[in-house]
N, C-alpha and C positions, 0 to 999 in steps of 0.2 A: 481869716489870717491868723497864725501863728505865729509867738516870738517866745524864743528860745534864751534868757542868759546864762552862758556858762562863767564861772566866776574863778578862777584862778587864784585864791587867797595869798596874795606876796609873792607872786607869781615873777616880776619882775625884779632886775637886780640890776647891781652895774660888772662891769668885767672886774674878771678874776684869775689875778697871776697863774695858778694853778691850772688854768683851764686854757694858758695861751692868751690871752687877754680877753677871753669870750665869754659870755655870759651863759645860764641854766639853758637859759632860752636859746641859746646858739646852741649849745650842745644837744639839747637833748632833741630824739628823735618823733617828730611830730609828723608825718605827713595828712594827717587828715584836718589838722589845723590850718597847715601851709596852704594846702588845697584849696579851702575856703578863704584865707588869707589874697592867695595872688587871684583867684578870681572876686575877688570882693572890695572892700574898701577898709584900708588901712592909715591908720594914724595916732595920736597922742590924745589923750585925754586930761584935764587939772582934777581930781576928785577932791583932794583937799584944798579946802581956800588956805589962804596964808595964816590967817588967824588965827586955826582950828591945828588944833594936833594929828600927827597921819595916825590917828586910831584907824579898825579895821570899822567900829561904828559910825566914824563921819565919811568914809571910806563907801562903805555900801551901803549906806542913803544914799549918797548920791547916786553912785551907778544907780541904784532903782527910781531914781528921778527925783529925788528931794533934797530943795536946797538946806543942809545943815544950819546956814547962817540963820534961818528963820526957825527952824523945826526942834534942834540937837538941843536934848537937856541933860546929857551924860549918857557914858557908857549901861552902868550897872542899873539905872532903872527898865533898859530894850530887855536885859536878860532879867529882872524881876518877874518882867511882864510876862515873860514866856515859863516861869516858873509857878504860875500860877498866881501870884502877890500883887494881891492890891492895896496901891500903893493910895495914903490921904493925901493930899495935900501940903503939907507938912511932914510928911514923909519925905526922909532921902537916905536912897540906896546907895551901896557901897560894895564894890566889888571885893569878894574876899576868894584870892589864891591858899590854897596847900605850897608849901615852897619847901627847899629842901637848902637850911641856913647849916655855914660850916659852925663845927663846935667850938672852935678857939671862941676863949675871952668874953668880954662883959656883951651883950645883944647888939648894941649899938657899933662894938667891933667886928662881928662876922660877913662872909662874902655868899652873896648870892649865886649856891653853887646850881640852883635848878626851880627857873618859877614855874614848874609845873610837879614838883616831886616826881621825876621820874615816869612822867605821864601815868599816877597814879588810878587803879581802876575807881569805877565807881561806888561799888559797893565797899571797900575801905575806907574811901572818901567819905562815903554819905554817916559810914557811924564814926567817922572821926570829925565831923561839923556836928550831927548830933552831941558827941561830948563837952565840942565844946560852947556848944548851945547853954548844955546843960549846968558850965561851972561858968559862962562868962555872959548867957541870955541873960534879960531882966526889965523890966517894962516898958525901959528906954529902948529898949535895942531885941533883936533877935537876929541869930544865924539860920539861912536856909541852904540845903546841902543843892547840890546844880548837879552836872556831869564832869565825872575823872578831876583835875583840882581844880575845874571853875566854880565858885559859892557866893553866895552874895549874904548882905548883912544891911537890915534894914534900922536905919534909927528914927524911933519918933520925935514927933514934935523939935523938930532940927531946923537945919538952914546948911545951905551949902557956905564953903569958904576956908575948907579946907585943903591944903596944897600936897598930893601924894605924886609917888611916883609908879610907874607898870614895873612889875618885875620883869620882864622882857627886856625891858631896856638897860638892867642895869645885870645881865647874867655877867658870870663870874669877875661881878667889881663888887669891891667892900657897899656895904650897905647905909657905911657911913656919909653925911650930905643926899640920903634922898629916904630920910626917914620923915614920917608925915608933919605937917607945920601947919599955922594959923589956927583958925577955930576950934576947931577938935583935933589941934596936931597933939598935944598932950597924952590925952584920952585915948587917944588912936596908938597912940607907938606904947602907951599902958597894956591892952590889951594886944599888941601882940609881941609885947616879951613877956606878959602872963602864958600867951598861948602855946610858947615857944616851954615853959616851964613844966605845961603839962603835955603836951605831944610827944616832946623827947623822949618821955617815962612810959606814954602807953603802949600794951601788949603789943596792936599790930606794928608799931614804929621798930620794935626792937626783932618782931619776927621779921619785917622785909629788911633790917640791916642786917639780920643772920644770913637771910639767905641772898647778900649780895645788893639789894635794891637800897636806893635811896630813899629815907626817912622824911614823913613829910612833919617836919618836924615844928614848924609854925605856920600863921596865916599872916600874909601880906594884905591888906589895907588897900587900896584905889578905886579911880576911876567914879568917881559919887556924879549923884543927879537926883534932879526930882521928877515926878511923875511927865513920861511923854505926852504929845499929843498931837499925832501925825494925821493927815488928810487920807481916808480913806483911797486907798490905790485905782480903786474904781471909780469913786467920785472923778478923781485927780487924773486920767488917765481913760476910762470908758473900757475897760478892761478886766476880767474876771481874772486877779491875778495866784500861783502859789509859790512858795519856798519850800524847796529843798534845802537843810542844813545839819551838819551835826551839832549845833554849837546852838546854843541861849541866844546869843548877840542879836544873828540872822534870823531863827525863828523870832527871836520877839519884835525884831523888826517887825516882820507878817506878820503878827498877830497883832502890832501896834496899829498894821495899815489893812487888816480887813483882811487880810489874803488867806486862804487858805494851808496850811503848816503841814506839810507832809512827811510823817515819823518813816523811817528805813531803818529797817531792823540791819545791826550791827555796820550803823554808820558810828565811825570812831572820829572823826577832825585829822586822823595822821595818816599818812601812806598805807596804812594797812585799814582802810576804812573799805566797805562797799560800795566799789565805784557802779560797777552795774546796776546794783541795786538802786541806785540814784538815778544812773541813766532809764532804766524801766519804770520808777515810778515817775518820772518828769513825763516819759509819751504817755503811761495810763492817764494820767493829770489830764492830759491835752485833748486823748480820746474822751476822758468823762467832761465835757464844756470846760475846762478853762481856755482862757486863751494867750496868757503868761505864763512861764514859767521860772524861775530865777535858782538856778541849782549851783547852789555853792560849796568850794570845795578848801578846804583848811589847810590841807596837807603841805602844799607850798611852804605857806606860811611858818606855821610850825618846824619847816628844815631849816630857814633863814635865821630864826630864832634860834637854834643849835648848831648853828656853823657848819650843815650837815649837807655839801656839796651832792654827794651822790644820791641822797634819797631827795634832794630838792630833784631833780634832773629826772629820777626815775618819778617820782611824783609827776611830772608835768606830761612824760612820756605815758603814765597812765590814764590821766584826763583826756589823750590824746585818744587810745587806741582803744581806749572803754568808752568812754560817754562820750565824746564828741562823734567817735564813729557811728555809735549804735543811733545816738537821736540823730544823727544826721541822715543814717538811714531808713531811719523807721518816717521821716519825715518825708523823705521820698517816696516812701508806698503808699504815704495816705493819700497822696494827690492834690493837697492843697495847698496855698499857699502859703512860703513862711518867710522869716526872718531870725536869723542868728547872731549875739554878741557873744563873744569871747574876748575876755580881762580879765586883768587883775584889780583886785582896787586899789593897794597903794604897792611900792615895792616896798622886798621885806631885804636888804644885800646880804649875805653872807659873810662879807667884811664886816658889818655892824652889828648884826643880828638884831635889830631892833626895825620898825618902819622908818619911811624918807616919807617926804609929802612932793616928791619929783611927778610930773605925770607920767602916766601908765600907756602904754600899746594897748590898742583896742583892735580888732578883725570885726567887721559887720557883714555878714553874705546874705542876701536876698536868693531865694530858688530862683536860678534862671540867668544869676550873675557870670560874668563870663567875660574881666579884664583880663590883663595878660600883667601882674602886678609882682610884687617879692615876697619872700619866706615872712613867717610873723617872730619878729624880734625888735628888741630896742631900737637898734638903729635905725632899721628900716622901716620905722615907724616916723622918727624925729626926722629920715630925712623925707618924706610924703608929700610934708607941706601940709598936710591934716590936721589941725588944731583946735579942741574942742575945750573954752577955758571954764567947765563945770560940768561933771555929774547931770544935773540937769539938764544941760543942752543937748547931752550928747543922747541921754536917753530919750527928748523930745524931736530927734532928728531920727533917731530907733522905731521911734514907735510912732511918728507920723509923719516922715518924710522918706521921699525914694530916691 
């Protein structure tokens, strides 16, 4: 037996005047989801408990079947982990963004015009965290460069207790009211109006604003934790499992839970990522023994987060007609038998451009399914009657219930 997740990052939204009152999901053109939709089983999922913030890390834990409440010890130590950093004890990581701050006035006055600079590539990224390793590292602390402006930043001998905010959540609002507080809020918002001091000024910051790109002009601070320690996927599960990701988050999940981490050359997180490529390495995965597969896809996400209607739509219409098709085809030649999820893990709306912690539509298709059911969207998920209130359950009805 196979099982297939395909992962839709902020995949879900609510309606949008623009669009008729319809949602990505309504609009966009899916038919090989639908497919599997009306001959399968359709409903709602909770992935975030109330507690927990709709991050995309308590988010997809759960779909892969781990309750956060017991497991989650922050975002930026799942991406240390998969950066290769190990992490003491006494260690806690800290997510650190490239961001692109406006230049009016004193740090504490400018607006968050882009917590991604411009979806900055990586090789600019990486020697601009090396710099500023180099003027702001020190035996407290070090910067590690990541992918395009995801970077983490580790401090010793710490303790968690300090309150930041994502820059996702707070795109183009003053910056003022969600600069970091408690423990190391101090220390923390020091370093990054130092960082802002010297970014501004370097070469590559003033060559991408020559040529039109936005400046990553400081490092935003969140998201801390200390060292994971997740129940191996196989223990937990009886499954050889792997991850498809372009992103630190989802690989270090896998590699926090044992699974196997499958690199795709020129996977990017955004619509213009290798969808195929994803789709082809999930079925070699399946052909070489494993018997999960969890192929996660950003792109969504990342439009919700830039208010960016049409490439959410077109995003969703390409997880459609790339990778849902292909593995669902290629799943049909092997002859064996499988099982399919297709979600999102949390929604990302458009309106807010930040996550909800609302539950998600979920589509489960079994080879061989054959209701006579609706198209896969919001609504026709809430109206189902299907109600799955955890991540956990819904994955424990995935993978051992028919």
């Amino acid at each position: 037996m196979k099982y297939v997740v395909i992962l839709g990052d902020g995949m879900a939204d609510y309606p949008i005047d623009k669009l008729g009152g319809k949602t990505p999901l309504d609009m966009a053109c899916k038919p090989n989801i639908d497919a599997l939709c009306k001959a399968g089983e359709l409903g709602l999922v909770k992935t975030v408990p109330d507690t927990l913030k709709p991050g995309s890390d308590v988010a997809n834990l759960a779909v892969m079947g781990y309750d956060p409440l017991v497991c989650y010890t922050g975002r930026s130590p799942l991406e240390a982990l998969n950066m290769g950093i190990v992490m003491a004890d006494d260690d806690v990581a800290v997510r650190c963004n490239l961001v692109t701050l406006s230049g009016e006035g004193e740090y504490e006055d400018k607006t968050m015009l882009d917590y991604s600079a411009g979806e900055i590539g990586t090789a600019e990224a990486r020697e601009l965290i090396e710099y500023i390793q180099s003027q702001l590292g020190s035996e407290s602390r070090f910067f590690k460069a990541g992918v395009s402006y995801r970077h983490c930043m580790i401090l010793h001998r710490a303790a968690v207790g300090t309150q930041y905010t994502p820059p996702h959540d707070i795109s183009d609002k003053p910056i003022k009211g969600h600069l970091p507080t408690g423990l190391y809020g101090d220390e923390m918002l020091a370093l990054m109006r130092k960082s802002y001091e010297l970014l501004s000024k370097h070469p590559i910051n003033k060559r991408r604003e020559a040529m039109g790109k936005r400046p990553a002009n400081s490092i935003w601070l969140w998201g801390e934790g200390t060292r994971p320690a997740l129940e191996p996927f196989e223990s937990r599960w009886g499954l050889k499992g792997g991850v498809i990701s372009a992103v630190d988050l989802v690989q270090g999940i896998g590699r926090g839970a044992g699974m196997r981490v499958i690199e795709v050359e020129g996977a990017t997180g955004t619509y213009e990522t290798n969808f195929a490529g994803k789709a082809k390495a999930a079925i070699d995965a399946l052909k070489s023994g494993l018997d999960y597969i969890y192929v996660h896809m950003e792109a969504p996400d990342e439009c919700g987060h830039q208010g960016d209607i049409e490439h959410k739509i077109l995003s969703i219409e390409l997880i459609d007609n790339i990778v849902v098709k292909y593995i669902k085809e290629e799943l049909d030649k092997s002859g064996e038998d499988y099982a399919i999820l297709i979600a999102p893990d949390h929604p990302t709306p458009i309106a807010l451009k930040t996550h909800v912690s609302d539950p998600v539509p979920f589509v489960i298709y079994r080879k061989g399914d054959c209701s006579e059911g609706n198209s896969y969207n919001e609504s026709n998920a809430c109206s189902s009657g299907i109600f799955y209130k955890s991540g956990e359950e819904l994955a424990k009805h995935f993978l051992q219930g028919r």
